[in-house]
C-alpha positions in Angstrom: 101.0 2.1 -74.0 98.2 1.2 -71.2 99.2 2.2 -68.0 99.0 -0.2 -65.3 97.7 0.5 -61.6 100.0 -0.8 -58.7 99.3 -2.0 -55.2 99.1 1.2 -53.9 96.6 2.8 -56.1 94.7 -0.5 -55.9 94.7 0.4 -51.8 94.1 3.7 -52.3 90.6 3.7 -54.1 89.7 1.1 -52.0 90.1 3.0 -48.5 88.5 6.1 -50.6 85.2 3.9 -51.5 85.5 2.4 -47.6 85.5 6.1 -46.6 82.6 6.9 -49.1 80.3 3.8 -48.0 81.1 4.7 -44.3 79.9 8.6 -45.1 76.6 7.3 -46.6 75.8 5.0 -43.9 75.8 8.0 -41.4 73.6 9.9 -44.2 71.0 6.8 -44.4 71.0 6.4 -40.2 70.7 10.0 -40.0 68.0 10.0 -42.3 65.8 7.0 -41.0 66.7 7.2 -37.1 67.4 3.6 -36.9 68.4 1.3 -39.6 69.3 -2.5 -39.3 72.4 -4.0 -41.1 70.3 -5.5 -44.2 68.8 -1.7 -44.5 72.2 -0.4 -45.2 73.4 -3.1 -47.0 70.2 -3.3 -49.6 71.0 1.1 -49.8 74.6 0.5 -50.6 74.2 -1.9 -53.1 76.6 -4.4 -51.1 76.7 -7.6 -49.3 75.9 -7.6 -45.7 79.2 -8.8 -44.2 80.3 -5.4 -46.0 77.9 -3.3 -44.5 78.5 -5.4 -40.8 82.0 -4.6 -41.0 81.6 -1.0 -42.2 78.8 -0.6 -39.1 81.3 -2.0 -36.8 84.2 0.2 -37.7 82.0 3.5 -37.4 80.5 1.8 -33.9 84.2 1.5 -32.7 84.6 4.9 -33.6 81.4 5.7 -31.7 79.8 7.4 -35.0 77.0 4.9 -34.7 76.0 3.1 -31.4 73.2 0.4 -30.5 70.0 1.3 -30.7 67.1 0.4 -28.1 65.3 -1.9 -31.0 67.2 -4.8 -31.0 69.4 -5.3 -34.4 69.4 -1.8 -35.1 71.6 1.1 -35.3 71.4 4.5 -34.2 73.7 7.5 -34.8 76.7 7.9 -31.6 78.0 10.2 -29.3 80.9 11.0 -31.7 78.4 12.9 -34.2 77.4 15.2 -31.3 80.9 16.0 -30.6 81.5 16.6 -33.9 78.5 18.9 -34.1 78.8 20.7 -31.4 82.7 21.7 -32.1 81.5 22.8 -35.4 82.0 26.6 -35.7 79.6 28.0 -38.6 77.2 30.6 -38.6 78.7 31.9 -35.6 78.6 28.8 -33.3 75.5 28.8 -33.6 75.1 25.6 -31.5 77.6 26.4 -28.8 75.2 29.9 -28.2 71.7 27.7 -28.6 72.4 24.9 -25.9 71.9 26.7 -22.9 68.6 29.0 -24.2 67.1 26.1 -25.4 67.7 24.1 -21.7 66.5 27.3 -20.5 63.2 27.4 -22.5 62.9 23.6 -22.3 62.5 24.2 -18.4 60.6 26.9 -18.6 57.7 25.6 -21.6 58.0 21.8 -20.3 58.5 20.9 -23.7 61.1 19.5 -26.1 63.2 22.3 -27.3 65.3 22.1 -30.9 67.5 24.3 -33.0 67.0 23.0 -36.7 69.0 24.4 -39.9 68.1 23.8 -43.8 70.0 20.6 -45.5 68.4 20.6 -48.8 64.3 19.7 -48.2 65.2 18.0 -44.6 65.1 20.1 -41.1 67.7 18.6 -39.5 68.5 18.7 -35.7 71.8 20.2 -34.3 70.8 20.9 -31.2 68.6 19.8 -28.5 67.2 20.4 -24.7 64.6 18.2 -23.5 61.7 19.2 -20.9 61.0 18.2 -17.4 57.9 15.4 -18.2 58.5 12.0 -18.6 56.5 12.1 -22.1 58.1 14.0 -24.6 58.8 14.5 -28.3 61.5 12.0 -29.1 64.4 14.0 -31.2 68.2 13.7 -31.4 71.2 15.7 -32.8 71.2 15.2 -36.3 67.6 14.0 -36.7 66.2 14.9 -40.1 62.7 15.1 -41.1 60.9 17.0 -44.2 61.1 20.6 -44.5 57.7 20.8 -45.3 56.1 18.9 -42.4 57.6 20.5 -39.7 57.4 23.4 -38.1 61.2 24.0 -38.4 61.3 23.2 -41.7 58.4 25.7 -42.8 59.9 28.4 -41.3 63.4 27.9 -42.6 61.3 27.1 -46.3 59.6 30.6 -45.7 62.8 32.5 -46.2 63.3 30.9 -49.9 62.8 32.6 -53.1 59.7 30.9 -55.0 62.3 30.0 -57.7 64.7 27.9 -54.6 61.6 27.2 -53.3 60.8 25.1 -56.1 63.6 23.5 -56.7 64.0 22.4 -53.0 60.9 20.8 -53.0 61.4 19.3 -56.8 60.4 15.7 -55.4 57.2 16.6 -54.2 55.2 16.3 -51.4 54.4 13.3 -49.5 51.7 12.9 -46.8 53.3 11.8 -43.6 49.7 11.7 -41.8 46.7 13.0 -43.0 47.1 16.2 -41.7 50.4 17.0 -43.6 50.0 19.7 -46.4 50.4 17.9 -50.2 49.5 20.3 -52.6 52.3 22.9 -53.5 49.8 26.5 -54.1 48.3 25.4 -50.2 52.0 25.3 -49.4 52.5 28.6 -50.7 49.9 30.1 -49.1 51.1 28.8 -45.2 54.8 30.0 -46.2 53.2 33.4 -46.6 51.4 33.2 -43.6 54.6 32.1 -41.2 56.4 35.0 -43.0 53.5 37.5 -42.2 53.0 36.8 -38.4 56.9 35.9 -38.1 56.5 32.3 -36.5 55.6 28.2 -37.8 53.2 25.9 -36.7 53.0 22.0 -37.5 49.9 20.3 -36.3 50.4 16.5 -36.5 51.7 16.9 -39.8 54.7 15.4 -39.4 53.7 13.1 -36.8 50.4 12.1 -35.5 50.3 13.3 -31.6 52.6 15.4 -32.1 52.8 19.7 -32.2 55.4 22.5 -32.9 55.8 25.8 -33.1 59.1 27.7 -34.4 60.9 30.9 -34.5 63.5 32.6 -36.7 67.6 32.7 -35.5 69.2 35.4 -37.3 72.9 35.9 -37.7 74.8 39.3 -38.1 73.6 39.9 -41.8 70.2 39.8 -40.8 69.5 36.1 -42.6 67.5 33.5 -40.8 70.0 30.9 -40.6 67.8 28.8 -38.2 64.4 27.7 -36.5 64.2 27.6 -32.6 61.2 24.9 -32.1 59.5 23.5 -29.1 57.6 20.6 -29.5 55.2 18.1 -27.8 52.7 15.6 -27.5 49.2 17.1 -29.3 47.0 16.6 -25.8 49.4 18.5 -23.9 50.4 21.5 -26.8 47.3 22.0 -27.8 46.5 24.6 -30.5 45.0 27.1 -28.6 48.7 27.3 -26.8 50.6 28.3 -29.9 50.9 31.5 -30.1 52.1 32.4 -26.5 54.8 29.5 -26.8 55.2 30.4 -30.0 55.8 34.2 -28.4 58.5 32.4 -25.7 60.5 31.1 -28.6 60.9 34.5 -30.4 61.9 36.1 -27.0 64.3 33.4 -26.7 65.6 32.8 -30.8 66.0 37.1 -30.1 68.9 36.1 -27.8 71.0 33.6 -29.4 70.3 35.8 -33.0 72.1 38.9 -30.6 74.2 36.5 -29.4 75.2 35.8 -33.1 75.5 39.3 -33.5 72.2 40.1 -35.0 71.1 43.9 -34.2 67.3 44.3 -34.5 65.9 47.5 -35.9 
């Protein structure tokens, strides 16, 4: 005897899918920044009145808002609530925020906490510097692991076996400076690990520089990358170590604030 779905299972996997779609629309603006309502629709697979309507719900919500390009989304103030109020690793953004303003003042520079999502650096907190020209970052901005500064340090910390798998989908120049070949990856994951800090020089970005440091939590684990970052004519490389050297003094705080004791 076939059994036949009622009215209310009908509803109910359609508010699941809705709930889905709405999940990966945040995933795909997280991902490219800003994203217009055909780019989401053409990712999901469904008509654009769909994704309009989806878009709109999350905007009432303020999960997405409007983004300076006109036609474009960007993700809301309600994401930044929702990550700041998060409590893992030892709140580790609720201890960051005030360092990294701190720093930020200090360096004149964009400041950012990043953690490890798979082979993305992403964002969860941020302090910007006092000049008008800066590096243009938000909470919950993503970018490859392997381009950034972030993203190399956190990568550092991987066994080669991880490693590999993490970066299964290869490497793909962002400008010509980014590193494409896996061994030369290797070989500048060895070297952050030796001298305890990451650079990325216009590798992710053309213009644009970063150096990291390591947040450790109470087990001794890097469980983050303190970065500052900034336009190339203005963090020049011969400036890299001593910020570099402010960001360790400063990612030693929040890691003792996280309960991290160093030998």
């Amino acid at each position: 005897m076939t059994e036949i779905a009622g009215d209310g299972d009908t509803r109910t996997a359609s508010a699941v899918q809705s709930v889905d779609r709405a999940l990966v629309i945040l995933e795909i603006v997280a991902r490219l920044g800003e994203a217009r309502v055909t780019d989401v629709a053409a990712e999901l697979g469904v008509h654009k009145s769909t994704a309009s309507r989806l878009i709109s719900a999350l905007e009432s919500r303020g999960y997405l808002a409007h983004a300076h390009n006109r036609g474009r989304v960007q993700l809301g103030r309600s994401i930044v609530r929702l990550a700041r109020s998060a409590d893992t690793d030892g709140d580790l953004v609720r201890h960051s925020q005030q360092f990294c303003t701190n720093l930020a003042e200090e360096v004149g520079e964009t400041v950012n906490v990043s953690v490890l999502d798979g082979d993305q650096a992403v964002c969860v907190v941020k302090a910007n510097g006092p000049s008008g020209v800066a590096a243009y970052t938000w909470v919950g901005q993503s970018g490859p692991a392997y381009a950034t500064s972030s993203g190399k340090l956190l990568l550092a910390e991987l066994p080669e076996a991880e490693l590999g798998e993490c970066l299964s989908a290869g490497l793909t120049a962002l400008t010509p400076q980014t590193v494409t070949d896996m061994p030369e990856l290797a070989r500048v994951l060895r070297s952050v690990r030796a001298r305890g800090w990451a650079e990325s020089e216009e590798e992710l970005e053309a213009g644009l520089n970063a150096v990291s440091a390591p947040i450790y939590d109470h087990t001794a684990k890097v469980i983050a990358a303190l970065s500052v970052s900034g336009p190339a004519y203005r963090l020049k490389a011969e400036d890299f170590e001593p910020v570099a050297r402010s960001a360790q003094a400063v990612a030693a705080q929040i890691s003792n604030r996280l309960g991290y004791q160093s030998a």
